[in-house]
N, C-alpha and C positions, 0 to 999 in steps of 0.2 A: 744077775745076768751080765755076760760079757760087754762091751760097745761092739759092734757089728766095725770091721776092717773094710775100706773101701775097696773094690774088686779092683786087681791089675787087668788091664785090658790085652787080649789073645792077641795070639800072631796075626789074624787076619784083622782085629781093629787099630795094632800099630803103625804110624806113619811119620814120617818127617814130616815138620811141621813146616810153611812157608815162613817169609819175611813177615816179621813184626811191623806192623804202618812204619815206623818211628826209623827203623831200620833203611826202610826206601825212600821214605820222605822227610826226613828227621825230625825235629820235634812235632808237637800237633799241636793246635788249638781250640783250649779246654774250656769255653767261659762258662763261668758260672750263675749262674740265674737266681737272683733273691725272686722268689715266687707270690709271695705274700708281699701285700701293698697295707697295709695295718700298721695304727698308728705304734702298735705296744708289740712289734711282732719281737720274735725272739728268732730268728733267722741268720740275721746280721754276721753276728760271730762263727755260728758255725759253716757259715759262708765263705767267711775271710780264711778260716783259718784250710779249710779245701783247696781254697784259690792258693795258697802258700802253698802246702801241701803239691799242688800239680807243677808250679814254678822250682818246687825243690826237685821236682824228679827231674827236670831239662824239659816242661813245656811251657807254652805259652801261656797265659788264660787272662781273663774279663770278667770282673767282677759288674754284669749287669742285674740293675736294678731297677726293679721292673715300675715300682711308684717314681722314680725319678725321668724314666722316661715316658710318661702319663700317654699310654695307650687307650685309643677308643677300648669301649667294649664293641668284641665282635658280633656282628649283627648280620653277615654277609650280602653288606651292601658294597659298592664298588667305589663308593666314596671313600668308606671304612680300609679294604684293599688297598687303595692307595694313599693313606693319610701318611704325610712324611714321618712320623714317629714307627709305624707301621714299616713303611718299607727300609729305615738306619735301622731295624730288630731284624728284618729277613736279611739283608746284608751283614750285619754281624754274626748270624747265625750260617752264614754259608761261608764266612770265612775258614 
């Protein structure tokens, strides 16, 4: 059996496409997030090597690490909300 050809799209789904982010705003900022807080995690590297990877194309990025910056667990209490480890992760997340 053949592999099935991905369909070209009709004249009525053709369009110019807009501005690429990168285009209007020039580079972006890509951090990366180690997820895993484990003593034996395997993460690390292929962390690093994405974080390289985004700075090769012309972006920014952050290699954050999520056991280093020892966040509460969320409990949705409002102490938790504003714990300073908590809100330096929502500000580097909105950068």
């Amino acid at each position: 059996m053949a592999a099935s050809q991905p369909e070209q799209a009709g004249p009525a789904e053709q369009h110019e496409r807009g501005p690429l982010p990168e285009e209007v705003a020039g580079p972006l900022f890509i951090p990366v997030v180690l997820g895993s807080i484990r003593e034996r995690r395997r993460s690390y590297h292929p962390a690093r090597l994405l974080a390289a990877r985004v700075e090769a194309r012309g972006h920014r990025t952050q290699l954050v690490d999520l056991r280093e910056m020892a966040l509460p667990m969320y409990d949705e209490r409002d102490e938790t909300d504003h714990h300073p480890n908590v809100l330096a992760f929502q500000e580097l997340m909105q950068r």
